[in-house]
C-alpha positions as CSV (number, residue, x, y, z in Angstrom):
1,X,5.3,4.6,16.9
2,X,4.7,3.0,20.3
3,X,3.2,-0.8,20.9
4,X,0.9,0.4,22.6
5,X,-0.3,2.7,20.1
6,X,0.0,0.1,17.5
7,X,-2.4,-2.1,19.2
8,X,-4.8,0.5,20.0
9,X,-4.8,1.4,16.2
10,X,-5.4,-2.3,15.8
11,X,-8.2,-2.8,17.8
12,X,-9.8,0.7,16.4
13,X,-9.7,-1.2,13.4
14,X,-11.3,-4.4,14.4
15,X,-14.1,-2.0,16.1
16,X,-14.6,0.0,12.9
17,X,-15.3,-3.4,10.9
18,X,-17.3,-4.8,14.1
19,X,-18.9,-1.1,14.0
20,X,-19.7,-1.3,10.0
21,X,-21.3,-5.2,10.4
22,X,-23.3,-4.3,13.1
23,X,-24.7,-0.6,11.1
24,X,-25.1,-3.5,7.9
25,X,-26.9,-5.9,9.6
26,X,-29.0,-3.8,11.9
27,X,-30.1,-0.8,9.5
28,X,-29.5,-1.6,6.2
29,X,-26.3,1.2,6.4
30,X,-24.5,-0.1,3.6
31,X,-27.5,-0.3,1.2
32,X,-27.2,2.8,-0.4
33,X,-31.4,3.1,-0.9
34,X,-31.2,3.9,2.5
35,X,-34.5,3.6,5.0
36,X,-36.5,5.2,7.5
37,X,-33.8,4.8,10.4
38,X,-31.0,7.0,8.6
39,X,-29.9,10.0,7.3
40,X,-31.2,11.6,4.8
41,X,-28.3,11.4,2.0
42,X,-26.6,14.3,0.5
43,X,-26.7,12.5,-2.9
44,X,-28.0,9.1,-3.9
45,X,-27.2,6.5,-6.4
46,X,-26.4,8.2,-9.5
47,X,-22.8,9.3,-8.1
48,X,-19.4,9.5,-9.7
49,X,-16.2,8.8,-8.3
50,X,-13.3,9.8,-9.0
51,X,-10.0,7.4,-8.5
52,X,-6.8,8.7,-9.1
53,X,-3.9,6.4,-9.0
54,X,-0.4,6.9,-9.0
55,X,1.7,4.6,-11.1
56,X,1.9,1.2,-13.3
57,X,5.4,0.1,-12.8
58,X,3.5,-1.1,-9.4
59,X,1.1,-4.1,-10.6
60,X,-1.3,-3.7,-8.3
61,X,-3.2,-0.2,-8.9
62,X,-3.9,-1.8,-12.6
63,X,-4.5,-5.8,-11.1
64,X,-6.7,-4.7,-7.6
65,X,-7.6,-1.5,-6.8
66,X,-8.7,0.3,-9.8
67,X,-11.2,-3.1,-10.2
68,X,-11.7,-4.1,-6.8
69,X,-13.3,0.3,-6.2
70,X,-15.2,0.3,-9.3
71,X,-17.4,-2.8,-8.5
72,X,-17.9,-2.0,-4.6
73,X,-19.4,1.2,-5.5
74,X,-21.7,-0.5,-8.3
75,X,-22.4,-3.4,-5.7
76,X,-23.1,-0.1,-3.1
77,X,-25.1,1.6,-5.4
78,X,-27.2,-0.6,-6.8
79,X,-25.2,-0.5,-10.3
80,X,-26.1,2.9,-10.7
81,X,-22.1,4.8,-9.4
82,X,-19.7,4.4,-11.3
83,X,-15.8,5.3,-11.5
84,X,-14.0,7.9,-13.2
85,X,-10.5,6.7,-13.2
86,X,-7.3,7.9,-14.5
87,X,-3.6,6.5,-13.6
88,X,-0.5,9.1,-13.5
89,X,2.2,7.0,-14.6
90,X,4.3,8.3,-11.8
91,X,4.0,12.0,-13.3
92,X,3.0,14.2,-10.7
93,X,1.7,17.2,-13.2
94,X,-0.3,14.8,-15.1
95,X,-1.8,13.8,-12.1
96,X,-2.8,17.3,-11.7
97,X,-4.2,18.1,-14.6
98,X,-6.3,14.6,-14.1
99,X,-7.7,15.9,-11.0
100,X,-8.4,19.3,-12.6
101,X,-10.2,17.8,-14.8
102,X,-12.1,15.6,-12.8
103,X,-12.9,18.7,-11.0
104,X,-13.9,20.4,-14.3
105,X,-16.4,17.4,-14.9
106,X,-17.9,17.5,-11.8
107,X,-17.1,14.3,-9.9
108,X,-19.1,13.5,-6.5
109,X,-15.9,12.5,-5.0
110,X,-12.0,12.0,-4.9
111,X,-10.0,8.7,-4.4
112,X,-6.2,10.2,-4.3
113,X,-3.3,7.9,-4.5
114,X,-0.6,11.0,-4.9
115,X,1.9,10.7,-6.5
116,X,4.0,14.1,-4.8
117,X,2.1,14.0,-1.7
118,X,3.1,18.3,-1.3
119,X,2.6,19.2,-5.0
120,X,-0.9,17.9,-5.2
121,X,-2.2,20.4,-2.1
122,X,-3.3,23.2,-4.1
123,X,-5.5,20.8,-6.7
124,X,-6.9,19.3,-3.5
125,X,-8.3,22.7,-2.3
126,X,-9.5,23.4,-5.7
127,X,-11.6,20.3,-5.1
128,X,-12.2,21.4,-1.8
129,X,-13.1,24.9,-3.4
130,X,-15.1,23.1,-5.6
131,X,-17.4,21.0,-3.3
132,X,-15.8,17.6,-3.9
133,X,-14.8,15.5,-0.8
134,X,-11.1,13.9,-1.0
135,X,-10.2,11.1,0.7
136,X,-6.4,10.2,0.2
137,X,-6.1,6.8,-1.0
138,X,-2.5,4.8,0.5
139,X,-0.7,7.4,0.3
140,X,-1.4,11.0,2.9
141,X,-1.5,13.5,0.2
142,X,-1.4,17.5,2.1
143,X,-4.3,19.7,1.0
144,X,-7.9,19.8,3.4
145,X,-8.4,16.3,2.7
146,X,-11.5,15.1,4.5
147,X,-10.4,11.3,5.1
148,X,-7.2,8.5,4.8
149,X,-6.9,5.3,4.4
150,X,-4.0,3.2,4.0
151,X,-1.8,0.6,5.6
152,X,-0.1,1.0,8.6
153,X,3.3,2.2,7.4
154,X,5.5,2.2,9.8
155,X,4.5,-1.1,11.0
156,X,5.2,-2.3,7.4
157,X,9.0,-0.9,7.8
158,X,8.5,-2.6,11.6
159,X,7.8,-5.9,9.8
160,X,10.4,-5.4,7.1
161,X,13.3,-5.0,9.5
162,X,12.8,-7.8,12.0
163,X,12.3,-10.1,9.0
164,X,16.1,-9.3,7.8
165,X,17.2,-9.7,11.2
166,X,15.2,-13.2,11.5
167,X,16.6,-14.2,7.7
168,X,20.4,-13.2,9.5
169,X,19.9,-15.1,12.6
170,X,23.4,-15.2,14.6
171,X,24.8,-13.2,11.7
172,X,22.7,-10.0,12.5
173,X,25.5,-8.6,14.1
174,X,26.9,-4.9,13.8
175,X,29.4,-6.0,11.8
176,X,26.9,-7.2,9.1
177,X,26.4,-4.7,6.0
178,X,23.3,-4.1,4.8
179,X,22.1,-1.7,2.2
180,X,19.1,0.1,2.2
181,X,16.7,0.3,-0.7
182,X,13.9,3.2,0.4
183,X,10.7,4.5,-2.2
184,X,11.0,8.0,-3.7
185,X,11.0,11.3,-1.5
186,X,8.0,12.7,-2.8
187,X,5.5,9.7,-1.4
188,X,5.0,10.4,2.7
189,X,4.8,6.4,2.6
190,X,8.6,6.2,1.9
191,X,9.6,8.0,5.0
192,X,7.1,6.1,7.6
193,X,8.5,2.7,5.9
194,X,12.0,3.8,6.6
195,X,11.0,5.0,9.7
196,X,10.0,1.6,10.8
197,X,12.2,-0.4,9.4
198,X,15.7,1.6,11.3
199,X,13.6,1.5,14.5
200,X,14.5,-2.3,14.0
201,X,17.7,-2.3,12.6
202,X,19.5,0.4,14.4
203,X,22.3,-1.1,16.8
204,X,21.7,-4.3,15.1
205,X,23.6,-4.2,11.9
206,X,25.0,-1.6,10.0
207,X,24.3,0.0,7.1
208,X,26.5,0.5,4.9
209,X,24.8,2.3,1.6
210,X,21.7,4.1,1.7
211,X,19.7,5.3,-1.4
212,X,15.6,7.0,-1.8
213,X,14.8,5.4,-5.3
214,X,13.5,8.1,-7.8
215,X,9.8,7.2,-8.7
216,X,10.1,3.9,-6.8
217,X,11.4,2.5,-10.2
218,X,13.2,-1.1,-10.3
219,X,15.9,0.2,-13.1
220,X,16.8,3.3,-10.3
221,X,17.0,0.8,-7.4
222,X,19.1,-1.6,-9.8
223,X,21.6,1.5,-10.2
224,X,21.8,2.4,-6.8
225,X,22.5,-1.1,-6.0
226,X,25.7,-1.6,-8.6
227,X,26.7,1.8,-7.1
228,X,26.5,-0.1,-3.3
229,X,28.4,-3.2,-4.3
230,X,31.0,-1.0,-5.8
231,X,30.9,0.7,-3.2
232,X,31.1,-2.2,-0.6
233,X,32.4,-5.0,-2.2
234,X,29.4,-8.1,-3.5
235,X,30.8,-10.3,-1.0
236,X,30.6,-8.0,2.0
237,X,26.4,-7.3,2.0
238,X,24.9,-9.6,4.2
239,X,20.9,-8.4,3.5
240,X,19.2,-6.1,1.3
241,X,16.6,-4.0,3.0
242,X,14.3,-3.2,-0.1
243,X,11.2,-1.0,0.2
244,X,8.8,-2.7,-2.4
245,X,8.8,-5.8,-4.7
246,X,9.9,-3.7,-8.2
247,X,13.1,-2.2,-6.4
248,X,13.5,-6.1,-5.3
249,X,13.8,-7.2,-8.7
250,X,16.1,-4.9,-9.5
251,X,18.3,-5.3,-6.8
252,X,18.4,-8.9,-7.2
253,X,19.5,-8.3,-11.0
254,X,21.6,-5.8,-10.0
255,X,23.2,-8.6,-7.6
256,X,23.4,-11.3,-10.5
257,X,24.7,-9.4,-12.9
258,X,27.8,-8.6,-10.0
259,X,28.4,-12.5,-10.4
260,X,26.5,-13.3,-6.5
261,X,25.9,-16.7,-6.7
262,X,25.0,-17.1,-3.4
263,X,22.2,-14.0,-3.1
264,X,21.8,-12.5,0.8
265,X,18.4,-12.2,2.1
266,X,16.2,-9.2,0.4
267,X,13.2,-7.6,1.5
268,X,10.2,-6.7,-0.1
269,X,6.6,-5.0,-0.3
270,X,3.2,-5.7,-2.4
271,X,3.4,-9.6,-2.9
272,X,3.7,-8.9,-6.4
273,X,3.6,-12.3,-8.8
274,X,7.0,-12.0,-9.5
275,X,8.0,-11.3,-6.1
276,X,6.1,-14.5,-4.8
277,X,7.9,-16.2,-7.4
278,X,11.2,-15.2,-6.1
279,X,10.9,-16.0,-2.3
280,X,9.5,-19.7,-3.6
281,X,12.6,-19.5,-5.2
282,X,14.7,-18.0,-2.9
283,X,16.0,-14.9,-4.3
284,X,13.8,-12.7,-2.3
285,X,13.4,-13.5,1.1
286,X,9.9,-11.9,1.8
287,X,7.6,-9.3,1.0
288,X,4.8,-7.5,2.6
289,X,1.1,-8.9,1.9
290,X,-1.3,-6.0,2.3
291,X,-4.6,-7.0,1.8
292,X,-6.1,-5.0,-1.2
293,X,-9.3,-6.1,-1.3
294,X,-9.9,-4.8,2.2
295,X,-8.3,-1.5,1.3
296,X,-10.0,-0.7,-1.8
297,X,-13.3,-1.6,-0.7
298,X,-13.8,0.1,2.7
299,X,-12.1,3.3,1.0
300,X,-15.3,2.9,-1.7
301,X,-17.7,2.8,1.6
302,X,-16.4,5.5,3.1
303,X,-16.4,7.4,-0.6
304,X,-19.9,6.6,-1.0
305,X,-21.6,7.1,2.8
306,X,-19.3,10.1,3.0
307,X,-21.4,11.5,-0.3
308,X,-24.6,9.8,1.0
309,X,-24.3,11.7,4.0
310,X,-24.0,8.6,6.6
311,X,-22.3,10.2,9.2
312,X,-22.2,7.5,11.4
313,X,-20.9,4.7,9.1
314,X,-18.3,7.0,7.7
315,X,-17.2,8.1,11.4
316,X,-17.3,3.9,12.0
317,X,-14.5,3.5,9.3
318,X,-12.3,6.3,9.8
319,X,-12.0,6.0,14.0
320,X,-8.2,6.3,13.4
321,X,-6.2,9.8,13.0
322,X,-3.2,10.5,11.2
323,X,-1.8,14.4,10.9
324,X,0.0,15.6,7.6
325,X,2.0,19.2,7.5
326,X,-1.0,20.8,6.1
327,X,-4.1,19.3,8.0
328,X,-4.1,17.8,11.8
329,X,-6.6,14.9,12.7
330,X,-7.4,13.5,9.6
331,X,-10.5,10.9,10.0
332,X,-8.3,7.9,9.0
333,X,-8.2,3.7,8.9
334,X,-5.2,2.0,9.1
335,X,-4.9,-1.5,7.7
336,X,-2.7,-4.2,9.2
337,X,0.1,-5.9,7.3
338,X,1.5,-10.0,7.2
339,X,4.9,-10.5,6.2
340,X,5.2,-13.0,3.3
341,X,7.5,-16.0,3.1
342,X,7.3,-19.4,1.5
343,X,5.6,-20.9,5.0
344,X,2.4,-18.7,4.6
345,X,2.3,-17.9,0.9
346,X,-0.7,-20.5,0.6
347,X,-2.5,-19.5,3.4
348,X,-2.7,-15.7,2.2
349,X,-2.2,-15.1,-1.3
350,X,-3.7,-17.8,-2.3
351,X,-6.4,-18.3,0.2
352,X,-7.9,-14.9,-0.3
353,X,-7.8,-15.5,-4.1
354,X,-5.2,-12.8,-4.7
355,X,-3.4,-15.4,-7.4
356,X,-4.0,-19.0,-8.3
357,X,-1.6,-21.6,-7.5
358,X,-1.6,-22.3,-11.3
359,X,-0.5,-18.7,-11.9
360,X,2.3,-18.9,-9.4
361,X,3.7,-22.3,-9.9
362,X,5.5,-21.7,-13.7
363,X,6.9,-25.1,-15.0
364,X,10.4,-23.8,-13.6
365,X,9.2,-23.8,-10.0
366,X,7.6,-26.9,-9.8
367,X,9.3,-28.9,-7.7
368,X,9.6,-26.1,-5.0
369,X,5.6,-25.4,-5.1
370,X,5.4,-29.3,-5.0
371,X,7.4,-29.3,-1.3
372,X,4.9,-26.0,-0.6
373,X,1.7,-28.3,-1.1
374,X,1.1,-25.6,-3.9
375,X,-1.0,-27.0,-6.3
């Protein structure tokens, strides 16, 4: 992906949000009892939707998106919407007989965070089929989905690789070797993060072991990564590119248990507790803070005006568009990313109320929130 199509993406966004203020403030768009200036909705208050999230070994789906969607779309509906929601546990046919029976019960609409992005196609047309809108939720699921939100992904792998090469400084040579860490095949996200994160490295350094990480699980990525220092020797890895925060952890026990004393820098993704925990204490270099609340809200207004029939706030949030093998043009929004490290962990995480400084700073890690001005 180009710069220059990164910061067009960018400033779609910041026109979508400028967009859905203006529609707010000047007609009342996001009040879903609607008025004399709009659309006649499609359905009004009384609406279910459906969420269906991938996995738990991932804190977030359970801490802020599940809870953050199911009270914008009370707050948008005037308490009357409410959320069906079911969570896969990384199990691609449960997932499909969740949606099935979603379908079977007659939701308004679909929130899919896939966990096989290709498997879940043909339950997607039977929504489709059905009358039910899907939007795809973080991850691009295939199927005639009719909208996607999610981060921008390979900006996230973008992000991921030049902070290795910044924690390597005048080491970040190609005779420096790394291993990589990447999700599981069957999320789209892996890929795009991968993506990214070589358009950085390559030439740079080397690397030396390369693994996809069934399921994304941290006990997959902490047997890949015994395999890689076995493989290279635990003295001769100068970084750890890891996809998410779980694989992180694993990677870093993986590491310990090796007898590293002196761990090289690792990536991560999601700003998970424990992964804040680490870079404060400098195991893990960084991680990836994607706001959630942003995320799961907008993709619950553009759930509900979708349903409502608001064209023009839903065409206001989705001014991006993203292709998948199955469906080209995809109305989409595409979230921006910060890279996390101990300078900025106050001024994001806990700024926008994601955790409490009480939550991160454990008795163990007092001194070194102390130095933060973590309190």
């Amino acid at each position: 992906m180009s710069r220059v199509a990164r910061l067009r993406r960018s400033a779609t966004a910041v026109a979508a949000s400028a967009v859905t203020v203006s529609l707010a403030a000047g007609c009342g768009a996001l009040d879903a009892g609607g008025g004399a200036t709009q659309a006649t909705p499609v359905k009004g208050n009384d609406v279910t939707v459906g969420l269906l999230l991938p996995e738990t070994a991932n804190t977030r789906y359970e801490k802020f998106d599940y809870p953050i969607i199911k009270a914008k779309v009370a707050s948008l509906t005037s308490g009357q919407g409410r959320v069906e929601y079911a969570n896969a546990g990384a199990d691609a046919d449960k997932q499909a007989k969740q949606l099935q029976k979603m379908i079977d019960e007659k939701v308004d609409v679909l929130l899919l965070d896939a966990v096989d992005a290709h498997a879940i196609a043909g339950e997607v047309k039977k929504a489709k089929d059905a009358g039910i809108p899907v939007i795809a939720y973080d991850r691009l699921a295939e199927g005639p989905i009719d909208a996607y939100i999610s981060f921008d992904n390979e900006l996230v792998g973008e992000v991921q690789g030049r902070s290795l090469l910044e924690a390597l400084g005048s080491a970040a040579n190609e005779s420096a070797k790394i291993v990589m860490m990447n999700g599981s095949v069957t999320d789209p996200n892996a890929a795009q993060f991968k993506a990214g994160a070589l358009a950085e490295l390559k030439g740079k350094v080397t690397v030396a072991q390369s693994f996809d990480t069934k399921d994304w699980k941290p006990e997959n990525a902490e047997a890949n990564m015994t395999k890689a220092i076995a493989a290279i020797g635990k003295d001769n890895i100068a970084a750890v590119y890891s996809a998410n925060d779980g694989m992180a952890g694993g990677i870093i026990k993986a590491l310990q248990a090796a007898g590293v004393t002196k761990l090289p820098p690792v990536t991560g993704q999601d700003a998970e507790l424990a992964a804040v925990q680490r870079i404060i204490s400098g195991e893990q270099y960084m991680s990836i803070y994607k706001p959630y609340p942003e995320e799961a809200q907008t993709a619950a207004e553009m759930a509900i005006a979708h349903i409502q029939g608001r064209d023009i706030l839903f065409d206001a949030l989705t001014r991006d568009k993203v292709s998948s093998p199955t469906t080209k043009d995809v109305p989409s929004q595409l979230v921006s990313v910060v890279a996390l490290t101990k300078d900025n962990i106050k001024s994001t995480v806990v700024q926008d109320g994601i955790y409490k400084a009480s939550e991160i700073c454990v008795p163990k890690l007092a001194s070194e929130c102390a130095a933060l001005g973590l309190k």
